[in-house]
C-alpha positions as CSV (number, residue, x, y, z in Angstrom):
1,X,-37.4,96.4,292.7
2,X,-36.9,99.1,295.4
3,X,-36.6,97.2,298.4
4,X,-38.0,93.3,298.6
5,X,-41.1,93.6,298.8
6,X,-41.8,96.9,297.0
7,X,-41.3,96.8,293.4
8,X,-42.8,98.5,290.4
9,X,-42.3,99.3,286.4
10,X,-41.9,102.6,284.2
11,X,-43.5,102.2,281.1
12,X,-43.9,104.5,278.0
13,X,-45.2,103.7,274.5
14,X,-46.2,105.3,271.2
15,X,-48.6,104.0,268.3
16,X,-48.9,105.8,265.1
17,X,-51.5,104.4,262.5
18,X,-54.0,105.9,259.8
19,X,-56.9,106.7,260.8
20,X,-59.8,108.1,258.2
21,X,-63.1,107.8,260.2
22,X,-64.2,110.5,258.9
23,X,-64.5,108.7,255.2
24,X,-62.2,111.5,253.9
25,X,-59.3,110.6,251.2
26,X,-56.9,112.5,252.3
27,X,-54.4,110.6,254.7
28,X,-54.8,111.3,258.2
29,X,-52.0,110.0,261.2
30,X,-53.4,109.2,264.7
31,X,-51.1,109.4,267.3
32,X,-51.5,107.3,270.9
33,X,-48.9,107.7,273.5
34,X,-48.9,106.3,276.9
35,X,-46.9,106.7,279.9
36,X,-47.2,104.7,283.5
37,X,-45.9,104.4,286.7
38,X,-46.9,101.6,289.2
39,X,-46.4,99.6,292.4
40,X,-46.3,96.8,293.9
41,X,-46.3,96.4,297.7
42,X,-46.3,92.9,299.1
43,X,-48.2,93.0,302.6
44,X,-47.4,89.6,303.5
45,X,-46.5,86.8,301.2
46,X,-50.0,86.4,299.9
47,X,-51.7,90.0,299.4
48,X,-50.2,93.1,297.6
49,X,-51.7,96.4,297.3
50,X,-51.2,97.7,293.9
51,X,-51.4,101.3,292.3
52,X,-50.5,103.4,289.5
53,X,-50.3,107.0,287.6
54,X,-50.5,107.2,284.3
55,X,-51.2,109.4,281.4
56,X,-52.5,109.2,277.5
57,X,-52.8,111.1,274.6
58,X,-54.4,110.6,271.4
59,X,-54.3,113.1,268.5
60,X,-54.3,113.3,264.8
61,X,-53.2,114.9,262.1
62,X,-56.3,116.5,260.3
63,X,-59.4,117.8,262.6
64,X,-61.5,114.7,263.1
65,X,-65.0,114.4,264.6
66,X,-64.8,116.4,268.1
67,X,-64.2,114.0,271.4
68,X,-61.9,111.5,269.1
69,X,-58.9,113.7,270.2
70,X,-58.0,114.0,274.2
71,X,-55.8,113.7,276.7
72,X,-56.1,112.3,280.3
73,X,-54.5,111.8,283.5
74,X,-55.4,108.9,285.9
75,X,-54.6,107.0,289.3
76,X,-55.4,103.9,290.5
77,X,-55.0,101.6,293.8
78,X,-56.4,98.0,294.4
79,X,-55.5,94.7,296.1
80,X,-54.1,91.5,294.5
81,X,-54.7,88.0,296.2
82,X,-52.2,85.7,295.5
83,X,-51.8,81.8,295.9
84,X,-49.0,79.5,295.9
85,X,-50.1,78.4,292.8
86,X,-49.6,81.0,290.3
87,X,-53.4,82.1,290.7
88,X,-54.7,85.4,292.3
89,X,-57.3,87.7,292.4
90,X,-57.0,91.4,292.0
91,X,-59.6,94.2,292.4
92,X,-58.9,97.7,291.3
93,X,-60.4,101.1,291.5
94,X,-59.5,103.6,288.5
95,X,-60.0,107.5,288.6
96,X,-59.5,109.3,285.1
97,X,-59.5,113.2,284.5
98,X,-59.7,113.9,280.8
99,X,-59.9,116.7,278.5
100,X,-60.9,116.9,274.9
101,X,-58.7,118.6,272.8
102,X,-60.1,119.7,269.6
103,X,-63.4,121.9,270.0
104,X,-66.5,120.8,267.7
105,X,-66.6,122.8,264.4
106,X,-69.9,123.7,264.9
107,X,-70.0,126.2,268.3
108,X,-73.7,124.9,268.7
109,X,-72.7,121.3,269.3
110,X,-73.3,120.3,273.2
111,X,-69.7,119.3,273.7
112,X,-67.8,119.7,276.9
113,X,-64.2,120.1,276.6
114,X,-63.3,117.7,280.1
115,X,-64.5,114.5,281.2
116,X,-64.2,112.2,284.3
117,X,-64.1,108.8,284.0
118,X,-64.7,105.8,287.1
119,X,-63.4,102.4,286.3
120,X,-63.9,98.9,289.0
121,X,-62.3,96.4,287.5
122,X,-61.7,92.8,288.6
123,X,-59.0,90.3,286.7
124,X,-58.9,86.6,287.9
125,X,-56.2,84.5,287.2
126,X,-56.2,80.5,287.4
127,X,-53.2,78.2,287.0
128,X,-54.1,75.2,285.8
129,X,-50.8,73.5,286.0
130,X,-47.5,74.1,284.3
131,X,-48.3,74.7,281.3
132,X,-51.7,76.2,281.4
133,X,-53.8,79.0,282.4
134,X,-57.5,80.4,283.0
135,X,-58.4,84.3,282.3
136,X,-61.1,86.5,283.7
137,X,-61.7,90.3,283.9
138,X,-64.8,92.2,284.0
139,X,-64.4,96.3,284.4
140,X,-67.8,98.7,285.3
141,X,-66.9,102.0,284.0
142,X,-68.9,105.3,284.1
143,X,-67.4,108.4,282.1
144,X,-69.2,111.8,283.3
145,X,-69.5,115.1,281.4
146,X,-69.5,118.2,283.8
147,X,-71.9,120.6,281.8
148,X,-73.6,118.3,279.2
149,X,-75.4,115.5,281.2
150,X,-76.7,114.0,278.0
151,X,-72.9,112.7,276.8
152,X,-72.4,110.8,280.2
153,X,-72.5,106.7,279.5
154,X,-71.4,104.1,281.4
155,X,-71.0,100.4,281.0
156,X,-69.5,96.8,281.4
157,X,-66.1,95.6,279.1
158,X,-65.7,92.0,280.5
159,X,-63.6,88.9,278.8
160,X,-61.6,85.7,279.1
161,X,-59.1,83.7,277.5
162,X,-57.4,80.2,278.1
163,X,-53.9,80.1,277.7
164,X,-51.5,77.5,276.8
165,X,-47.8,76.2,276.2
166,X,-47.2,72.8,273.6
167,X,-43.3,73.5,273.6
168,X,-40.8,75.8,274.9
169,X,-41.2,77.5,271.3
170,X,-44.9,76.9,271.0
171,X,-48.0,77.8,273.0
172,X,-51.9,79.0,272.2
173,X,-54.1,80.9,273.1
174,X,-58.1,81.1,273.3
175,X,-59.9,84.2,274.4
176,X,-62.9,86.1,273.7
177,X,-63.1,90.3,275.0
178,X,-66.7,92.1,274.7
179,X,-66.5,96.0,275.0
């Protein structure tokens, strides 16, 4: 926390993991790292407005079908709507800048080498009680290709879960994501 009602989190992590999509034998490492910065202003007692940088990179060891390897920078700003409860609300806008890093092996393959991507996501949480909790989020994204049109896609990832505790040492959880 910076001041009382400002606060925010620095947060880096790094996965590695096989990864032979390409059905061949010989062992392949991806690598995933991810770094982010964000904030969290408190307007009043109820509404924040929230933001964030942050950056990812995947690679891998051996050349791999083109677009699996990239690296991308982003920023993002919405509001959260909070209750007394425990519950809020919270829409968010995301802006991605990416770039591909491996070129295709074939020169003829209509690749670009940089993407944009647009994410609006919404995330709803409900307290039901002290022990229990409701999950929603639903994010419209649209990834653009400067020069090859025909890559572009875009999309909905939406999801939910129910959350919650038996014991101090036991609690479940029920959720269901579609992407």
């Amino acid at each position: 926390a910076v001041t009382p009602r400002l606060r925010g989190n620095l947060t880096g992590n790094q996965q590695e993991r096989p990864n032979n999509s390409t059905g061949d034998t010989a062992p392949n490492q991806q690598t995933q790292t991810h770094y982010r910065a964000d904030a969290d202003y408190e307007v009043d007692g109820l509404l924040h407005v929230v933001g964030g940088a942050s950056q990812d990179k995947v690679s891998n060891q051996n050349a791999v079908t083109a677009g699996q390897e990239y690296r991308s920078h982003a920023l993002d700003a919405g509001i959260r709507y909070n209750r007394p409860s425990g519950s809020y609300v919270q829409l968010r806008l995301k802006a991605t800048d990416g770039t591909y890093l491996r070129p295709p092996s074939n020169p003829t393959e209509a690749i670009d080498n940089k993407f944009s991507q647009i994410d609006n996501a919404l995330q709803v949480h409900w307290s039901i009680g002290s022990a229990s909790s409701a999950d929603f989020n639903a994010t419209a994204f649209q990834r653009s290709h400067p020069v090859y049109g025909q890559r572009d896609f875009s999309g909905l990832h939406w999801g939910g879960s129910l959350n919650g505790s038996v014991s101090a040492k036991t609690a479940w959880n029920v959720g269901y994501q579609h992407e």
